[in-house]
N, C-alpha and C positions, 0 to 999 in steps of 0.2 A: 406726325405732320412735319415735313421740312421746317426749318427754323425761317428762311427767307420766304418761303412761300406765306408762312403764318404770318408773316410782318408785313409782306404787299399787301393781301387779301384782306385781312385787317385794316387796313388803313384804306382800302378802297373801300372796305364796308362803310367806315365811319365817312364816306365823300359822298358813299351813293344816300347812306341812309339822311344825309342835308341836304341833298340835293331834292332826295324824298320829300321832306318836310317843306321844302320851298315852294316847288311843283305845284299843288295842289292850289295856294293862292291866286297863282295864276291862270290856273286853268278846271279845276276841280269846282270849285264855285258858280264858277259862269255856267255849267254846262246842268241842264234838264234831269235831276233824279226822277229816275225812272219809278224803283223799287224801295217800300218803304222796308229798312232793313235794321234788325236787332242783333245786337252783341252776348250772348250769356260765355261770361270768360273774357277778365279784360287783361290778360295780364300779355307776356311777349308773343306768344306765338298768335294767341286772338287776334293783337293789335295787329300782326300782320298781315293776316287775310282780310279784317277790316280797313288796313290799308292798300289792297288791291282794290275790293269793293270800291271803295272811295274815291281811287284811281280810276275806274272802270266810265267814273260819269254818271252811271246810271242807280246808284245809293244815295237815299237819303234816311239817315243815320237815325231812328226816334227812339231807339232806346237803349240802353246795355246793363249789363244786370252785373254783378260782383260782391262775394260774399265779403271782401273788405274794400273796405271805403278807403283806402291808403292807395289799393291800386286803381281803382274805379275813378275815382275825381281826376287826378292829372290824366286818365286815357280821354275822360269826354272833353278836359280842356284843349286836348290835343286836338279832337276830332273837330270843335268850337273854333279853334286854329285855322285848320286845314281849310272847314269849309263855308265857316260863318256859320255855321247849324246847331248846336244847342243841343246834343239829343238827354233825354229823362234818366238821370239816376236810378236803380233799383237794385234792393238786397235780395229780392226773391223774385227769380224769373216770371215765377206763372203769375203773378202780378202784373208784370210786364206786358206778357203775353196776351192777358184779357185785356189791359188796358190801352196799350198802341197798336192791338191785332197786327203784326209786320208780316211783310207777304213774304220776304225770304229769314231765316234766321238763323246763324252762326252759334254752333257748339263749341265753343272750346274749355271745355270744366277740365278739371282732372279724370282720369281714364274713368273713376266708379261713377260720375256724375252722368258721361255719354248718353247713357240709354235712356235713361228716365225724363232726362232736357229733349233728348230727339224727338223721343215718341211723344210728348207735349206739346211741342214746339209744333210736329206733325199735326197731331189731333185737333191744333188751333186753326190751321187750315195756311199753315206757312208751309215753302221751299226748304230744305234743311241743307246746310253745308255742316258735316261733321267731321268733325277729329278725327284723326287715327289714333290709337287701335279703336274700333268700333264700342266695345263695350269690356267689363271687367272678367265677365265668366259667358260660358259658349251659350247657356238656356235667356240672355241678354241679348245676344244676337239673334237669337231665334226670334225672339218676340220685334224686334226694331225691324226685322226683314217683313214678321206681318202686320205691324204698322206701316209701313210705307208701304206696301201692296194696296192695304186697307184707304190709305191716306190718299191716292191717286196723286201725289203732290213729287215733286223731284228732288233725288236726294245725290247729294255731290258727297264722296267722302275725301279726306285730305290726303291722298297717296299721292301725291303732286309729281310724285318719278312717272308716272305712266303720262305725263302731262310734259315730261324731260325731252327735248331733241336729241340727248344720246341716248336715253332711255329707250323712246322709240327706234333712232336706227340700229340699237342692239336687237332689240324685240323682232324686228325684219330680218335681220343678220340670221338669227336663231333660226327663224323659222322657215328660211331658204334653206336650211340643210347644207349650208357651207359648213357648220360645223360638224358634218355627219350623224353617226348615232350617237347620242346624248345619252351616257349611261350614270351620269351622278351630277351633282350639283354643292358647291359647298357655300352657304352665307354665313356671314363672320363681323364681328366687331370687336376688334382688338386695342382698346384706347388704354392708354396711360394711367397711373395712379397708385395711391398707395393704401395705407392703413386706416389713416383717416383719424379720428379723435371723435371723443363721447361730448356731444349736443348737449346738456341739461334741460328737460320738460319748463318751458316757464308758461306766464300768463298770454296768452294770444293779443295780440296786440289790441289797442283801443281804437276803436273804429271795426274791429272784424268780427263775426257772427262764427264763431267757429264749430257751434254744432249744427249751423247749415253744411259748413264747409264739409264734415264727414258725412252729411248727409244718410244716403242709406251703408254707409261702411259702419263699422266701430267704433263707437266715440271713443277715441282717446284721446291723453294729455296733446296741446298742443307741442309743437317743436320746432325751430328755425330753420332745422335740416327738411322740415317738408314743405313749408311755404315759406318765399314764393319759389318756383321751379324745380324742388325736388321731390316731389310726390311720387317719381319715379320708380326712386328705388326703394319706396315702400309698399309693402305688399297689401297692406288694409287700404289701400288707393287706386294701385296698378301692380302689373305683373314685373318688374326688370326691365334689364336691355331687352332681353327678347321678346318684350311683349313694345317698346319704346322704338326699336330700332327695326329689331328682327321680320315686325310684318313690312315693313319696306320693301324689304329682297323679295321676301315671302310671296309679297303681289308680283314680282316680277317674274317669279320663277312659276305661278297659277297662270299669267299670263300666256306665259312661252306654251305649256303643257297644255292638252284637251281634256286633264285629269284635274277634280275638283279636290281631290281629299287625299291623305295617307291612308293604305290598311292598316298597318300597325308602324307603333311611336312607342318610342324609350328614349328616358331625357334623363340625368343627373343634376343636377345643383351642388353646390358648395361656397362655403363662403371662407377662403384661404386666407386671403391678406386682410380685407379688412376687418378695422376694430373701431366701427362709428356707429354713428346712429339710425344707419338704415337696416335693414333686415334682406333686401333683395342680393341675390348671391353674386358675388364675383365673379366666380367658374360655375358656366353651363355650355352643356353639350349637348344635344339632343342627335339621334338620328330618327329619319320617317321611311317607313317602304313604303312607295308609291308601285305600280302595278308596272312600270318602265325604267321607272330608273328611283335610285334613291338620294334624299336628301340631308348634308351634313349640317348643324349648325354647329357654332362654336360663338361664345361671349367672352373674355376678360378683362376683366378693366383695372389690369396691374401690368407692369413691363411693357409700356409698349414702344415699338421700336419701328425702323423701316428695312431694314436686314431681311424681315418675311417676304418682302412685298409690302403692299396698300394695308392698312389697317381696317376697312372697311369693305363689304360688297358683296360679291359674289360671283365664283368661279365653277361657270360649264363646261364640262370634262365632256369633250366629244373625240371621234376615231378618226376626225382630221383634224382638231388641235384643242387650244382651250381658249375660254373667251373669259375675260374678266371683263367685268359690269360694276364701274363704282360709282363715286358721285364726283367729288372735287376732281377725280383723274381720268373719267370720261369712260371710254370704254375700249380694251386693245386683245385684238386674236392673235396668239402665237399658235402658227400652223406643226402642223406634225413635221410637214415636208421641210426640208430646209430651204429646196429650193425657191418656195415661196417666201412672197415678205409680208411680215406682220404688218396687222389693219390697227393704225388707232386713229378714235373720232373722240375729239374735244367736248368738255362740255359746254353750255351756254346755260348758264344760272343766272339769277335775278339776286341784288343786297334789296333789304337787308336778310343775311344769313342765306344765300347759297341759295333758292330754292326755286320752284317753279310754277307759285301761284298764279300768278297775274295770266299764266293759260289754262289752268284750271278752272277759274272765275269765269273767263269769255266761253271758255265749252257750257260751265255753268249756266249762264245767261241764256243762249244759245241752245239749249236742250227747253228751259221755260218759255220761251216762246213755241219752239218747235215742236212739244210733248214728246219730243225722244225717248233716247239713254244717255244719260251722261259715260265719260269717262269711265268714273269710277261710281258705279249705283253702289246699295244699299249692299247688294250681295255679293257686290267685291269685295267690300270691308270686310262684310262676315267673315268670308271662305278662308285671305288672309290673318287676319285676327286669328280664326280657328288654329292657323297653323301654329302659333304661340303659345295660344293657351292650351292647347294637346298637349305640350312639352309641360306644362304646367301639372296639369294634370296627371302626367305618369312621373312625374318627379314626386307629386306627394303621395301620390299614391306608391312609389317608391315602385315601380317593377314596369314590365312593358302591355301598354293597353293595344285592341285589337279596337280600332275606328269605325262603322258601318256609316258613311257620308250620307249615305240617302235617308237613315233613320236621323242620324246623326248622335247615337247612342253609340257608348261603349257595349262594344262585345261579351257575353258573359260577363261580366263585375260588374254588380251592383254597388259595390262601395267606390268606385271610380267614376262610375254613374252621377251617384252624393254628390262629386266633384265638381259637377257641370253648372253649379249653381254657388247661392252665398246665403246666408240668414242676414236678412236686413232689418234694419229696426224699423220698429212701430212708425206710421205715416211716411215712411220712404219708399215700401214696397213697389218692387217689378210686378208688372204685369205678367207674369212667369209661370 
């Protein structure tokens, strides 16, 4: 990222996210909550869509759940802030859930917790706004696509780019055929960083539950590198950047296509430069055939630089030119012809952090009344998701799997098969 870009943007963050906080007094309060709405996940990115929610007028806030009480109390004092409202502390959602019954309810756990909060959350007879990536392994997604089927209830997932005005005029762009035939695609996340340094295991802090916290993953020691915000690049949690960043593009580029799945996926891993306390790899690559064109990924999160191009996105290789689709840098076609001149459209992002809630939530709202589709249902997350965790999947399985989308089984291998899934411990168990 530009050095000067990072210094404006920042600082605009920090004006919009006071301005955020001021808002609400004046106007957040006065106005009629509609929908009584619960939080499980109170930590940054939660507080953000529950500060759209909040924004919207139409939330009234009665409960939020959080397995440590260090981040849980200042978010409800915040939300007590914002709107005079009070809502009920809880360490364990489905206490929540019987006790406030909320008509819409907010996922944001870490990636293993998705599934098992959704489909409760569902089965209580709540709206669900979940997280991306949808769930931690693909037999997860399976079952949340027929809970909400089952559930009849609306499920928003948080891909908020399909919610993006450059997002969308790329998506049209596409599909007009100004970029011709579309024979490859490549998404990429090229950030910065280095080796990193060894965390030591200590005691979880006072106030946190931490064998909720792993809930149905693996208990292990806790560690500072994974709460609060880095469960990411741990693998007993989540999959990496590419399961963090990678289904982003991933939905854009299922989007663009009439094709739900890859035939066949081969993905590598490594872990190069770093030497910390995470385990998810630095270098990954994956490629996917799809039946028309195929798609590249690539992750590194060492060297990064602006020499490449944009460090983020993703580039549609068409026979009249190529289009990059990013976030902070909007979206611009450089045509084949010279004669032509390149198309670039701005983006319009929302502080705090760039993003594009606050029309996600209105589509949100807006489909509950209406008994629509949202934006992004239940089985765009999936389909996305999938693309990530595939690459997951023939990384350990170490070789190249063969996809059947419709079964949604691996081809031939039964031990890549194994893979679609996870051993949960005793009382956590998927419906799977």
């Amino acid at each position: 990222m530009d050095r000067r870009y990072f210094i404006k943007t920042t600082t605009a963050g920090i004006a919009a996210s006071a301005a955020f906080s001021a808002m609400p007094l004046m106007g957040i309060a006065r106005q009629q909550a509609t929908y009584k709405v619960a939080l499980i996940g109170s930590g940054w990115w939660g507080m953000n869509i529950l500060g759209e929610a909040m924004a919207s007028g139409r939330s009234k806030v009665v409960g939020m759940a959080d397995v440590d009480k260090n981040q849980l109390m200042p978010a409800i004092e915040k939300v007590e802030k914002l709107t005079g409202n009070k809502p009920k502390p809880y360490t364990n959602y489905r206490e929540m859930l019987q006790k406030e019954k909320p008509e819409i309810v907010i996922v944001a756990t870490p990636d293993h917790w998705h599934a098992l909060a959704a489909i409760d959350a569902l089965k209580s007879g709540a709206h669900v706004y979940c997280e991306k990536p949808i769930c931690h392994t693909i037999n997860e997604g399976k079952a949340m696509v027929k809970a909400a089927a089952a559930s009849g209830k609306v499920v928003q997932i948080g891909l908020h780019r399909r919610a993006s005005p450059h997002n969308i005029s790329a998506n049209e762009f596409l599909r007009s055929g100004k970029l011709g035939k579309i024979g490859s695609v490549k998404c990429f996340i090229n950030y910065g960083g280095g080796p990193g340094k060894i965390t030591p295991n200590s005691e979880a802090p006072e106030g946190m539950d931490w064998e909720m916290y792993c809930g149905p993953a693996q208990l292990v020691p806790f560690n500072k590198t994974i709460h609060p915000r880095g469960f990411r690049q741990h693998l007993n949690f989540a999959n990496g950047t590419i399961s963090d960043w990678g289904v982003h593009w991933f939905d854009q580029v299922l989007w663009w296509t009439e094709e739900k799945a890859p035939k066949r996926i081969y993905s590598s891993t490594a872990r190069r430069i770093r030497e910390d306390s995470t385990d998810a790899a630095d270098t990954q690559i994956a490629v996917y055939d799809f039946e028309s064109f195929t798609l590249h990924w690539e992750n590194r999160n060492y060297a990064g630089n602006r020499q490449e191009g944009p460090d983020v996105g993703c580039y549609f290789y068409g026979t009249e030119g190529v289009l990059h689709l990013g976030w902070i840098d909007g979206w611009t076609f450089y045509p084949v012809n010279k004669n032509k001149e390149t198309i670039h459209v701005d983006p319009v992002l929302h502080e705090p952090d760039q993003q594009n809630i606050k029309e996600l939530w209105t589509d949100f709202l807006k489909v509950i009344e209406s008994k629509g589709q949202t934006i992004n249902p239940m089985i765009n997350g999936q389909l996305a998701t999938n693309i990530s965790l595939l690459a997951m999947v023939s990384a350990k399985a170490g070789r190249s799997i063969e996809w059947d989308g419709d079964k949604q089984e691996v081809i031939n291998d039964p031990e890549a098969n194994k893979l679609l899934s996870r051993e949960y411990r005793k009382g956590y168990e998927y419906p799977v």
